[in-house]
N, C-alpha and C positions, 0 to 999 in steps of 0.2 A: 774625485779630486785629482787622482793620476790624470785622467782626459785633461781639465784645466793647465794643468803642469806643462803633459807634451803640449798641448797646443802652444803654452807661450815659450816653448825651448824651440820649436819643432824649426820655424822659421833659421835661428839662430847655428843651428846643427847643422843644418843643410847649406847654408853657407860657407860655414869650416869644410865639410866635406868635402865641397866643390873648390876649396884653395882660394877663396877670395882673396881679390885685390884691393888697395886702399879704392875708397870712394873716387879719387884721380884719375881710378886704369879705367882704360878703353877711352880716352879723353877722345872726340873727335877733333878732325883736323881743322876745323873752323871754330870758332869763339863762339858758339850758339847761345848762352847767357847775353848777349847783349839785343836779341831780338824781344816779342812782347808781344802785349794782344793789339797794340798800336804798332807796329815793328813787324810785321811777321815774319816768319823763316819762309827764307825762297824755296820755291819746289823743289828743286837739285837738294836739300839739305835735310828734307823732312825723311824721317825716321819711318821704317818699315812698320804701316800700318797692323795694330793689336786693337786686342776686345774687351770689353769686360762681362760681357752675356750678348745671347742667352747662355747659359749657363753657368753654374757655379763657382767654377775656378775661375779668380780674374788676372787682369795685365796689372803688372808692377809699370807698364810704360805709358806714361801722358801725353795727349795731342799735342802736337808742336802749338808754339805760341803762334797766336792769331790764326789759327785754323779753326775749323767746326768739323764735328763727327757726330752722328746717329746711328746710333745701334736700337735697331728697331725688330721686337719681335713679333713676325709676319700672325701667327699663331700659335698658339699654349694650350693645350691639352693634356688634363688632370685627370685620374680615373682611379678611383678607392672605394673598397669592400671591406665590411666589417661582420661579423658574425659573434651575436650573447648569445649563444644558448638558440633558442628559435625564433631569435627576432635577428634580421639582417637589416645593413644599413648601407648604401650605396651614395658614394659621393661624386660629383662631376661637376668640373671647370672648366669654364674656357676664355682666354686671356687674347683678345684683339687689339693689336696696333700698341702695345704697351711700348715704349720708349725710353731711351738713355741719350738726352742731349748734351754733348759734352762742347766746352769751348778752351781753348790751349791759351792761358794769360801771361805762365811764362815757360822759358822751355822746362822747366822742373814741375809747373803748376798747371794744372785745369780746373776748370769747377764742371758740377755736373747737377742735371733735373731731371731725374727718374720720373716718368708720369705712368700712370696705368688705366688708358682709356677707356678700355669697355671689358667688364668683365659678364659674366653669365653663370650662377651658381646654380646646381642640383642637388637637392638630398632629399633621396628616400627611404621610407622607415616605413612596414610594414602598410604597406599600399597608398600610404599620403606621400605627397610632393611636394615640395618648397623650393621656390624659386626666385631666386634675389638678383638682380641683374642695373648696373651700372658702373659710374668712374669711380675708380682706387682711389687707394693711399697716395702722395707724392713725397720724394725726396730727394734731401737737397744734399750733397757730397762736393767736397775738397780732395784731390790725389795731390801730393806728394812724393816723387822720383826720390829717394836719398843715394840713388848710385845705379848704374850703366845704362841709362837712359838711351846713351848714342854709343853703347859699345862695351867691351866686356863678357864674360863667363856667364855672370850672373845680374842681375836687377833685382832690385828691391823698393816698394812704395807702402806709405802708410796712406787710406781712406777716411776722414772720419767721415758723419751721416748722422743727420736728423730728420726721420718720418715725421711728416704732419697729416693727421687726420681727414684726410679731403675726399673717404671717401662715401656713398650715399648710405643707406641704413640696411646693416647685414652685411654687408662687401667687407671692413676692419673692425678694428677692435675700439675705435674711436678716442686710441690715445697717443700722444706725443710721444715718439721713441727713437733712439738713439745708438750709436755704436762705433765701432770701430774694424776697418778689414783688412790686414797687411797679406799684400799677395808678394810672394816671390817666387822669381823663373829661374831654369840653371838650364846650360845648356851642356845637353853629353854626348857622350863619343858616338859615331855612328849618325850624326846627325838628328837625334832624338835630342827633344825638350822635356823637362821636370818641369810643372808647375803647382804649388803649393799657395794654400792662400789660406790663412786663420781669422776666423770674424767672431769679434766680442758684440753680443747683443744687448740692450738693456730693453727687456719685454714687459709690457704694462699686464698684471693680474688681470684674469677673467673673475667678475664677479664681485672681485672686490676690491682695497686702495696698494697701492706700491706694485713695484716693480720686482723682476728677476731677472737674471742673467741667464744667457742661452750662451754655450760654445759650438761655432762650425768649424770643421776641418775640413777641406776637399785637397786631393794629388792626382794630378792629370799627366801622363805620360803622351807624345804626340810626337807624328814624325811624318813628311812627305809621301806617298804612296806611287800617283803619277799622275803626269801633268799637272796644271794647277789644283789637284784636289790633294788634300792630307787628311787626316784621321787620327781622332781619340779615344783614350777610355779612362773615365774617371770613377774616382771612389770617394762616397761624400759620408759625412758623419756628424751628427747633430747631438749634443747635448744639453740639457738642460737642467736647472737645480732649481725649479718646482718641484713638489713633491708626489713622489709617484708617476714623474713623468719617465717616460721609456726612451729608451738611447736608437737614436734614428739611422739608418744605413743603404745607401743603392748604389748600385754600381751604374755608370751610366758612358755608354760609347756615342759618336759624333763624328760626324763630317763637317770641312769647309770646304768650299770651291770657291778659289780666287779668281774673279773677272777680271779687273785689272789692279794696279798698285792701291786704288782707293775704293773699290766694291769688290763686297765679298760674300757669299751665303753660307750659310748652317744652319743644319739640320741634325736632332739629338733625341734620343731614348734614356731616359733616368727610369732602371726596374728597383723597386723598394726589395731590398734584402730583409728586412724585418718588418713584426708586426705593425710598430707604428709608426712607418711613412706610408706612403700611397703607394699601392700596386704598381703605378706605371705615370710618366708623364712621358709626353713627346712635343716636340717645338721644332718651327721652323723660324727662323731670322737671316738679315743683312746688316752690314755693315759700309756704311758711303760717308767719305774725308771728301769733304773741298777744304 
């Protein structure tokens, strides 16, 4: 219950701490509320391209109105070891071309369509193999800017999100699920960024009818290294109130390299600190604004 607690203070604390300003400050020097996804914001005006994956921690900031962005993850790679006693169980994933199409409606608003093109599952259990391979899940998500969108200390966005079932047999869970992600960024001294994102899940039972709730936390500390490359390292943590379910945890570091104002690459390592996440994931992705 404490995890639940901080998670929905957590956002709100780190706010105060950083001195926020009314929703007003950081106003930019042009009226960008009057642009749209019919209207759109001229190049000179659009806001320093952010992400929301690959990886955990996302952007509180939304594509400019009438813009398009894809955050596309080049590849995904999943690698988990279990051990009962003398039976071992080996799991492996691999996630091609998955995608986040987002489109900017207004400057505060985007909608967004998670697809997950081709997946490739492995699981081995004491010399057999199972092998499940096709298209994901898809989802459909809203952002919401409530402050420094174009300027400011801090930004803050709520996400909501409903998964729809779309993906073949073995690949999900085959149920309609739903949630909510509020990420927020703080910027600190030294040129170093705080990014903090809380996500409420509602997870469909395995095996049988109703739902549960799942809490994520991730905080990503990030700062310029040299030239257009920077560098993170994030702390992720997973809870859930199934029963008997185990509290999740990996620490995971990342590179970006900026090509130019609207492409960008990364590249990340998520190590599972405990027993039940996965040993290791690694991905590479881009990110391209017209």
């Amino acid at each position: 219950m404490r995890n639940v607690f901080f998670g929905l203070l957590a956002p709100t604390m780190l706010a105060i701490a950083a001195d926020v300003e009314p929703p007003s400050a950081g106003k930019p020097a042009v009226d960008k509320s009057v642009f749209n996804l019919f209207n759109p914001t001229p190049t000179e005006y659009l806001r320093a391209m952010d992400r929301d994956g690959p990886g955990t921690t996302e952007s509180p900031y939304t594509v400019d109105a009438g813009h398009f962005q894809v955050e596309l993850t080049l590849v995904d790679y999943t690698y988990d070891r279990q051990s009962f006693g003398a039976m071992t169980k080996r799991f492996e994933a691999w996630e091609i071309a998955s995608m986040n199409l987002k489109l900017g409606l207004l400057n505060q608003l985007d909608a967004q369509l998670v697809l997950e093109t081709y997946n490739l599952l492995f699981e081995r259990e004491d010399g057999s193999r199972l092998t499940r391979r096709g298209f994901g899940d898809t989802r459909f998500r809203l952002k919401y800017n409530f402050w420094g969108n174009d300027g400011g200390r801090t930004a803050f966005a709520a996400t909501p999100y409903v998964k729809f079932p779309t993906s073949q047999e073995g690949i999900g869970n085959r149920g309609v699920e739903g949630g909510l992600v509020l990420p927020l960024e703080v910027e600190l001294p030294s040129d170093f960024y705080l990014g903090w994102t809380t996500r409420f899940d509602a997870v469909r039972n395995e095996g049988e009818s109703g739902y549960h709730a799942e809490f994520v936390n991730s905080v990503e500390f990030g700062h310029d290294l040299f030239g257009n490359l920077s560098g993170y390292v994030e702390f992720f943590s997973a809870v859930s109130t199934k029963r008997d379910a185990d509290w999740e945890g990996t620490f995971d570091p990342g590179l970006i390299y900026k090509v130019t104002e609207n492409l960008q690459f990364i590249v990340g390592l998520n190590i599972g600190l405990t027993r039940s996440a996965d040993d290791w994931n690694a991905f590479a992705g881009m990110t391209w604004r017209y």
